[in-house]
C-alpha positions as a printed NumPy array, in Angstrom:
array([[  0.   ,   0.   ,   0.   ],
       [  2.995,   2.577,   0.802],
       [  4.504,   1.38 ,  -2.239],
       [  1.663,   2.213,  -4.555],
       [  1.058,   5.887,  -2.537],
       [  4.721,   6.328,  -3.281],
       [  4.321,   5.751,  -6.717],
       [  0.867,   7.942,  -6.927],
       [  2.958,  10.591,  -5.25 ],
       [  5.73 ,  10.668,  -8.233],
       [  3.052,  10.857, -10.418],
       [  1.441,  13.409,  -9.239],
       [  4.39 ,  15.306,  -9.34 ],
       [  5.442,  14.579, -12.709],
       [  1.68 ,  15.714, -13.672],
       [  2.263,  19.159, -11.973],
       [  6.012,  19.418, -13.304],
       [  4.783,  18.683, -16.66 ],
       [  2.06 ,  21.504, -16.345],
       [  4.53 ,  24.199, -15.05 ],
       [  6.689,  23.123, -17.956],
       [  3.823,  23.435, -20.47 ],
       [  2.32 ,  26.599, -19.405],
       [  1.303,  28.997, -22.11 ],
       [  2.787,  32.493, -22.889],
       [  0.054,  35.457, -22.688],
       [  1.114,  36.181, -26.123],
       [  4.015,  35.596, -28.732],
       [  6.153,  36.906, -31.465],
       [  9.219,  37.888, -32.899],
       [ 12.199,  39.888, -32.399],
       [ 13.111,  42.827, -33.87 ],
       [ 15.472,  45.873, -34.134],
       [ 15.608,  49.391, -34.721],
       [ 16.725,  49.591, -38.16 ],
       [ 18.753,  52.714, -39.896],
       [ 18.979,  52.773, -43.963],
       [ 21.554,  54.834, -44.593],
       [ 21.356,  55.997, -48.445],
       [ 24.428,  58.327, -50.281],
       [ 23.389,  62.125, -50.68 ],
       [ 25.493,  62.457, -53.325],
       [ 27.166,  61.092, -56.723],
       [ 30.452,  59.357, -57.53 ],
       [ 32.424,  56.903, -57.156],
       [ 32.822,  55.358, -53.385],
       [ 36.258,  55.574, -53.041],
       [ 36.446,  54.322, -49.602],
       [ 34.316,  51.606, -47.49 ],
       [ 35.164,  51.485, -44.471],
       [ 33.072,  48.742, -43.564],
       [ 31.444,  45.411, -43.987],
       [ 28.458,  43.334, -42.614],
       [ 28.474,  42.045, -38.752],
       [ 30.863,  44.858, -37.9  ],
       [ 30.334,  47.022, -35.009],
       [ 30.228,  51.157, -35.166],
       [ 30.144,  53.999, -33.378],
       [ 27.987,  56.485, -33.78 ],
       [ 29.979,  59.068, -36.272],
       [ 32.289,  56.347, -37.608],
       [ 33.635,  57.525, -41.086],
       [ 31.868,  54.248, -42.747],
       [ 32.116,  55.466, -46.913],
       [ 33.457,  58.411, -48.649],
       [ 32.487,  59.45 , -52.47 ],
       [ 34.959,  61.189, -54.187],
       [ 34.517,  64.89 , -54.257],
       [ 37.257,  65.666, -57.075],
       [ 34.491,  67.217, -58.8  ],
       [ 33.132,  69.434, -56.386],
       [ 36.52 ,  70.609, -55.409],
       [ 37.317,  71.677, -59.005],
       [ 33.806,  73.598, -58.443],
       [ 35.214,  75.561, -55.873],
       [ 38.14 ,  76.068, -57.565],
       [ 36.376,  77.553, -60.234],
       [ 33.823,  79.517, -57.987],
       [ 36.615,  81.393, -56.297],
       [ 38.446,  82.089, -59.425],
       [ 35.44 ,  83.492, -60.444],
       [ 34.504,  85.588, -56.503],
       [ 38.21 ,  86.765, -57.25 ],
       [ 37.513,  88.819, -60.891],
       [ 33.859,  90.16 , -59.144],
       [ 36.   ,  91.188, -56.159],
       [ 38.697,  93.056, -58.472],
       [ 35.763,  94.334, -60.804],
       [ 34.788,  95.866, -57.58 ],
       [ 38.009,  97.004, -56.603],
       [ 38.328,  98.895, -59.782],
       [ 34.987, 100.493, -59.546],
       [ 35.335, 101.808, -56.204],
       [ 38.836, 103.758, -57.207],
       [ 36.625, 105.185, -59.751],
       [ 34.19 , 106.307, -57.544],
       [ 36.946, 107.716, -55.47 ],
       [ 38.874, 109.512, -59.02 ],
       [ 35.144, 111.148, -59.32 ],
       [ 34.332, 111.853, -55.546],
       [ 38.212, 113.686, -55.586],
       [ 37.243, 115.743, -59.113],
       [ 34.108, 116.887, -57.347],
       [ 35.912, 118.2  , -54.504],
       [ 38.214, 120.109, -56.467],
       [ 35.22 , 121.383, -58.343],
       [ 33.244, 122.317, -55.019],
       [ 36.211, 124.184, -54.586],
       [ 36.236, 126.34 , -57.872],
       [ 32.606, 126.586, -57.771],
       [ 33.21 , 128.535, -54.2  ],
       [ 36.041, 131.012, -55.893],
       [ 33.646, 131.753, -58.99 ],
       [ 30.784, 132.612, -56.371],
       [ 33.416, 134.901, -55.026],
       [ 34.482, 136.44 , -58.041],
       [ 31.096, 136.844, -59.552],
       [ 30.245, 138.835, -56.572],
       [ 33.547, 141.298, -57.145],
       [ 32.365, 141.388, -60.909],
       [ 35.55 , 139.54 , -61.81 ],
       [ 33.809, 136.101, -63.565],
       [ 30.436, 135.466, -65.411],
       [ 27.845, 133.901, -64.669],
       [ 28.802, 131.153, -68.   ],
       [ 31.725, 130.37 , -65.759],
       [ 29.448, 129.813, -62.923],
       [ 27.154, 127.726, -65.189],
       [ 30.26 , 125.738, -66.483],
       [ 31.343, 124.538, -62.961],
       [ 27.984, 123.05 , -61.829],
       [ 27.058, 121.468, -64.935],
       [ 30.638, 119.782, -64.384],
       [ 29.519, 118.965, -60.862],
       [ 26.109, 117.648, -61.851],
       [ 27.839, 115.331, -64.667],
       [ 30.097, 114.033, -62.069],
       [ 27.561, 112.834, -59.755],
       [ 25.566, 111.314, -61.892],
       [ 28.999, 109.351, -63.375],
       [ 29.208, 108.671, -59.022],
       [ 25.477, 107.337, -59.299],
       [ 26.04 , 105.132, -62.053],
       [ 29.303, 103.295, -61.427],
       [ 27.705, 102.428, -57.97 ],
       [ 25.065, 100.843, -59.863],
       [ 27.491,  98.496, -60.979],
       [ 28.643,  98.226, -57.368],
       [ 25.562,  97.026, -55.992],
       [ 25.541,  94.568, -58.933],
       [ 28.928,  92.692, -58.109],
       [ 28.02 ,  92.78 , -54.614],
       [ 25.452,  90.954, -55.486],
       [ 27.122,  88.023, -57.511],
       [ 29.854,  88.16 , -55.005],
       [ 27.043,  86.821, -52.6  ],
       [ 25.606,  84.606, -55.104],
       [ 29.117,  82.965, -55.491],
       [ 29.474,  82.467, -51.902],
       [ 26.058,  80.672, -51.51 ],
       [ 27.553,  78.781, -54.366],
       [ 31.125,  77.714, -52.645],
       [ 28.75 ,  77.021, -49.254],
       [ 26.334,  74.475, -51.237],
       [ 28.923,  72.859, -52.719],
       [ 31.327,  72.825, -49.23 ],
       [ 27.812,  71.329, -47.721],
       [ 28.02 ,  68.787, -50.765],
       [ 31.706,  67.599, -49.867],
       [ 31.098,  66.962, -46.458],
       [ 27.812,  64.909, -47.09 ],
       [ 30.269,  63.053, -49.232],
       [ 31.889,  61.245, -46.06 ],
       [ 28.843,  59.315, -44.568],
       [ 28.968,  58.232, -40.887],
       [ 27.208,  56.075, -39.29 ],
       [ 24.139,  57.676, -37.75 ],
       [ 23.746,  55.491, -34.592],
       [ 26.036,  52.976, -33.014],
       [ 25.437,  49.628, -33.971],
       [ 26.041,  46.428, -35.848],
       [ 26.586,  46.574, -39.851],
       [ 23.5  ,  43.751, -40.791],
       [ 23.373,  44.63 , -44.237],
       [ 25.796,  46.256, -46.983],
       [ 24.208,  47.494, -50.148],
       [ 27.338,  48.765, -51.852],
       [ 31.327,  48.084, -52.901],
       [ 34.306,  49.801, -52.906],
       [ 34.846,  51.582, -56.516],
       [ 31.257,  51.331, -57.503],
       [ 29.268,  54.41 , -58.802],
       [ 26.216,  55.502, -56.595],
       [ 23.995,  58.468, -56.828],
       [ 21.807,  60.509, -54.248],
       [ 19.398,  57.934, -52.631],
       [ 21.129,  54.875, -53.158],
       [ 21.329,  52.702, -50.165],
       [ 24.605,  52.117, -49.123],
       [ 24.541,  49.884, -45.78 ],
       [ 22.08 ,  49.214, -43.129],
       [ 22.359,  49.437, -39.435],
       [ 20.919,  48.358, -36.095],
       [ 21.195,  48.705, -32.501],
       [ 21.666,  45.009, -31.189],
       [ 22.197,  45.666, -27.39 ],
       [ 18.404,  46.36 , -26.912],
       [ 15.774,  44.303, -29.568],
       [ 12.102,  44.752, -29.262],
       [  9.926,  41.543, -29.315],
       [  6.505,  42.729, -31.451],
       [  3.844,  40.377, -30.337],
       [ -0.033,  40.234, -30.466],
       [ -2.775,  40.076, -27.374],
       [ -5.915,  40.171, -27.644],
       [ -8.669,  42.501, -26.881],
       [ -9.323,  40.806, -23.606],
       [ -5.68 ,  40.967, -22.623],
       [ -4.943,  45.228, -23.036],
       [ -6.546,  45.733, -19.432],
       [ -3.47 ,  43.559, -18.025],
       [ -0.848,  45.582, -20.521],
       [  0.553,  48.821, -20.44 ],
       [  3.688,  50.969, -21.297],
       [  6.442,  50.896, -19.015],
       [  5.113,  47.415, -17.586],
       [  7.758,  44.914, -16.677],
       [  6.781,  41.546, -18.272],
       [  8.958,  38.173, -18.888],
       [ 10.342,  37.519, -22.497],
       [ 11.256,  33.86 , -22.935],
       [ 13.37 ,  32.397, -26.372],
       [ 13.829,  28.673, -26.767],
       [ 16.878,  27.267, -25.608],
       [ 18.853,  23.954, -25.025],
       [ 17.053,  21.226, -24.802],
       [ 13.731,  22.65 , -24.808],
       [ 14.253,  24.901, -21.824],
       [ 13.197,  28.184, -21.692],
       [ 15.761,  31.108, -21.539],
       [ 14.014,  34.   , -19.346],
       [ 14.636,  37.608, -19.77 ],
       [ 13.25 ,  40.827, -18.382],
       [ 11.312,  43.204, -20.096],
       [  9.761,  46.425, -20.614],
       [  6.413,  47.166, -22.443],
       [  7.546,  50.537, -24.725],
       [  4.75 ,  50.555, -27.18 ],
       [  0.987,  49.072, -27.353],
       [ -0.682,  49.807, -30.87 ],
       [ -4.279,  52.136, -30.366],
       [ -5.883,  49.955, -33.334],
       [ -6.993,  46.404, -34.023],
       [ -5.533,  44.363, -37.033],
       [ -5.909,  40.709, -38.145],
       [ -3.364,  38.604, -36.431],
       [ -0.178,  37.678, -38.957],
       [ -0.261,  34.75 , -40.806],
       [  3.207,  33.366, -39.564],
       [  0.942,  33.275, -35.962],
       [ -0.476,  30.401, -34.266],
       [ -3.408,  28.502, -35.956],
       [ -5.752,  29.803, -38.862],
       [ -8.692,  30.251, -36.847],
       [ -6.467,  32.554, -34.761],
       [ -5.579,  34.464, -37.757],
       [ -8.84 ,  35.788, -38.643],
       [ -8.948,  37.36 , -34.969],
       [ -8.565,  40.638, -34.446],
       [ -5.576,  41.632, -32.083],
       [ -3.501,  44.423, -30.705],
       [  0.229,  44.968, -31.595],
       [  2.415,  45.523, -28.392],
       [  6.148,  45.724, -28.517],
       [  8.375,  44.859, -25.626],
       [ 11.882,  45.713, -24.896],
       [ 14.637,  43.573, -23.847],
       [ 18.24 ,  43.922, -23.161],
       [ 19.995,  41.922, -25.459],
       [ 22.92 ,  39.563, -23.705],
       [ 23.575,  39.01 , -27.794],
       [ 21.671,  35.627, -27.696],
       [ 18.692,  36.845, -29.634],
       [ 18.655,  37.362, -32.908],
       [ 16.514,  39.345, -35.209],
       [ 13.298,  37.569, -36.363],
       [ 13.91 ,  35.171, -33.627],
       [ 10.358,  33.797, -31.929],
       [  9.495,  34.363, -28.461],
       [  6.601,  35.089, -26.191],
       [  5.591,  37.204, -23.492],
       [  3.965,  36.422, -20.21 ],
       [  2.427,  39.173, -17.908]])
């Protein structure tokens, strides 16, 4: 009798082991990262690549350059051309100043003839003479500062030019824009891209985000910031446990995915929730895990 009791009692256990063992996730998915497509913003030819896929960055590493012969022969030509405006400029302001000094010296006469014209000893032709000279001179003034104001203005125009094109040379080194791992590399060293081209892509793997799918009954036991358990299969069947943190929880419905669970729980309608986990670099993107509350 204590032998069979013995033998009900192993049972019994095994039944409840088996259970814990077997005990359903609130909800499951897959892993995945935050993704950055980094695309060239200009054209040429890549000249150097800096990197290749499964490597890991830092934020701001120099990952490709483009050549940018051609835009620094642009700005060789732009300030050639900043340098003739400038001396154009040069040139017309002397002028101004020959004409500015001549009506001085005029100013002056015109002063002495007033004089004399007053002792009776000039006419009032002479008078006449001098500031119709005067009045010819400033409107000489007047229209060589015209042309002023036009070079001024290409000189500007030029230098919005030589900016653009500075702007242009340093878009030509790309960096990476987070740090991360290299996943995927769209692009080889001496090949010819052009703005929008994708040139590598790259994620943070320390944290990944498991996307799974509750149901309507289930968003009154979820919300963000929640701490929940993540689970991924492991060795033998066992269950590798991880904390997490709810960070997102869609606001609208969809039909669950095809790749989940059975087809009558694909025409269900469920919410999206995502749920980040630090990564100890045993999960992988697309990997399948679930979620319990």
């Amino acid at each position: 009798m204590k032998q069979i009791n013995v033998v009900l009692l192993i049972s019994a256990l095994m039944l409840t082991a088996c259970k814990m063992n077997n005990s359903e996730a609130d909800a499951y998915g897959n892993f995945e990262a935050r993704e950055v497509l980094v695309s060239s913003e200009t054209a040429g030819r890549i000249v150097v690549m800096n990197i290749e896929e499964g490597q890991s960055c830092e934020k701001g590493f120099d990952a490709v350059v483009v050549d940018t012969i051609q835009y620094n022969l642009k700005i060789h030509e732009s300030l050639a051309r900043r340098n003739a405006a400038v001396l154009r400029k040069d040139n017309i302001e002397a002028q101004v100043n020959v004409y500015q000094q001549q009506k001085k010296v005029l100013q002056t006469d015109l002063e002495r003839v007033k004089k004399m014209l007053a002792d009776g000893a000039a006419t009032t032709k002479q008078l006449d003479d001098i500031e119709g000279q005067i009045l010819v001179l400033e409107k000489q003034i007047l229209a060589v500062k015209s042309n002023l104001a036009g070079i001024n203005a290409e000189v500007k125009a030029i230098d919005a030019a030589i900016a653009q094109i500075q702007d242009m040379i340093i878009r030509s080194s790309i960096k990476t824009p987070i740090s991360g791992v290299i996943i995927a590399q769209y692009a080889e060293m001496g090949e010819m891209t052009t703005p929008g081209k994708p040139l590598f892509k790259i994620a943070n793997l320390d944290n990944l985000e498991l996307k799974a799918f509750i149901s309507g009954e289930q968003l009154s036991q979820v919300a963000i910031g929640q701490g929940v358990k993540v689970g991924i299969d492991g060795e033998n069947g066992q269950m590798i446990q991880y904390e997490g943190k709810v960070s997102w929880i869609a606001s609208n419905a969809e039909f669950t995915p095809k790749n989940i669970q059975t087809k009558e729980e694909r025409v269900s309608l469920v919410y999206a929730i995502k749920v980040k986990v630090k990564n100890d670099g045993a999960i992988k993107i697309n990997m399948p895990g679930e979620v319990t509350f």
